[in-house]
Phi, psi and omega in degrees: 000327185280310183324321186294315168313307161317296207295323182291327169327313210265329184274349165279314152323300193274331178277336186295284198295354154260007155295295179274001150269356172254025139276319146343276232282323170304318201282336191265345188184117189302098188307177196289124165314148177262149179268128154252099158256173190297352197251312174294343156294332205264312185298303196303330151314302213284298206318317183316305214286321203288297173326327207294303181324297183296348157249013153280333176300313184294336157321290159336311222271332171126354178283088184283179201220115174246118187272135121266140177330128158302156177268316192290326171293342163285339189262333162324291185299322190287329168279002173298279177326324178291326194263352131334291164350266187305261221319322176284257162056272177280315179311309183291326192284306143336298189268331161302312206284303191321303161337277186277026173258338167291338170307288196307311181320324213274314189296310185277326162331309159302318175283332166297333176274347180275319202294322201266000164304325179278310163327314169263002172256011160270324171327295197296312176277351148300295197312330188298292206274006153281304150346311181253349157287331176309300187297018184259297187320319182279322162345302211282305209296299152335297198280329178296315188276344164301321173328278202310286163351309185263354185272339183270353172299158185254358186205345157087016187222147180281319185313287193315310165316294166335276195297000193288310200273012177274314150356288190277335182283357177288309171247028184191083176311300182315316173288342176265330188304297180316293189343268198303005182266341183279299191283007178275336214265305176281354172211049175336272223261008167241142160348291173303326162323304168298330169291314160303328164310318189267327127339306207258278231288323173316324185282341190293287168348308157290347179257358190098352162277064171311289188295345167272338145307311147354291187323303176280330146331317183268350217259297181310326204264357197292153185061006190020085175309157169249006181286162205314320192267057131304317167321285227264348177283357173292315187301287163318350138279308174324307155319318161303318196287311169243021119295002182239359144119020186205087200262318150346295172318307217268350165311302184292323167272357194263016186238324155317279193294053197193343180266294209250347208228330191289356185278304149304011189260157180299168177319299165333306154328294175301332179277325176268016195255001173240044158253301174288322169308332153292314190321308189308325198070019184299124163338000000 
């Protein structure tokens, strides 16, 4: 019993002082990283299995071997667990973020389509209100000249102007003459205008001035009016047209007229306007 005893001295004796020298020897100088290469891996496998044995033995023997829990390794794990935690966590936030951001996408989308929707229908209605300012304008501008138009009128009427000067032409061609050219100039674009126009071609016509009678026959015929003397200033431009050497032309307004004036026009009409197609030689 005392040998036993000794013996355990000396073996307690001999791990102490190799103890406190590799503690010496770890505080005075750091050991070497270990190479864990495959042949150190393969001792460390037998050395595992070898432990393993020997406390499945001490097991056997009735000595069971109770491992208690490292504290740092509980505290290890629990900060594992904390930092599960937070990742489930994060993750969850993740996926809130991810949501509203497929939202907000979904949102802006919607709003690119409205913007550019609003786009074109603000275009259309620039465009709309330019539309009706250009007609404002031209409107305001039609009323200044109609304005100016009547202040230069001598009666402040188209009707009225007209009959002044067919009037003054019984007894003052010229002076009747002026008359309707004022009244082509203050009233262009009405029905007496126009009527004057083709009047002044008539004083040419009589002075000998075929073509400048012509001239005012079409300058009256634009747009082919339908008012009562239309017929017959059609004939009077055909006729111009072939004393003056253009019967092609003049082929082309009596086919005009025969379209648009001969089924109301008078007898008379009709004899000169198949008078004048002979003259032309028209087909």
């Amino acid at each position: 019993m005392k040998s036993l005893f000794s013996f355990r001295n000396i073996a307690l004796a001999t791990v102490g002082c190799a103890l406190i020298g590799g503690s010496v020897i770890a505080q005075t100088q750091a050991l070497p990283a270990i190479q864990w290469d495959v042949r150190r891996l393969d001792q460390l496998d037998r050395n595992v299995r070898r432990l393993e044995r020997a406390l499945t033995q001490r097991n056997s023997q009735g000595e069971p071997l109770l491992v208690e829990p490292d504290p740092e390794v509980i505290a290890l794990q629990g900060r594992v667990s904390q930092m599960d935690r937070r990742l489930q966590d994060v993750e969850q936030t993740f996926q809130r973020m991810n949501a509203d951001i497929e939202r907000l996408t979904f949102a802006l989308d919607e709003s690119e389509r409205d913007n550019a929707a609003l786009r074109t229908r603000l275009g259309d209605a620039n465009g709309r209100i330019e539309a009706i300012e250009t007609a404002n304008e031209r409107a305001e501008a039609a009323a200044r000249e109609a304005e100016e138009a009547a202040s230069r009128s001598p009666t402040g009427d188209a009707v009225t102007d007209l009959e002044a000067a067919r009037a003054l032409l019984a007894t003052d061609p010229a002076a009747g003459r002026a008359a309707l050219e004022r009244v082509v100039d203050n009233w262009a674009d009405t029905p007496s205008g126009k009527e004057a126009v083709w009047r002044i071609g008539d004083i040419l016509r009589a002075g000998g001035d075929q073509a400048g009678s012509v001239q005012q026959y079409a300058t009256a015929l634009s747009g082919w009016p339908t008012l009562p003397w239309a017929g017959e200033v059609t004939l009077k431009l055909a006729k111009g047209l072939e004393a003056t050497n253009r019967d092609p032309q003049a082929c082309a307004a009596l086919g005009e007229y025969a379209r648009r004036y001969e089924a109301t026009s008078t007898p008379a009409l009709r004899a000169i306007a198949a008078d004048t197609r002979t003259r032309a030689g028209c087909r």
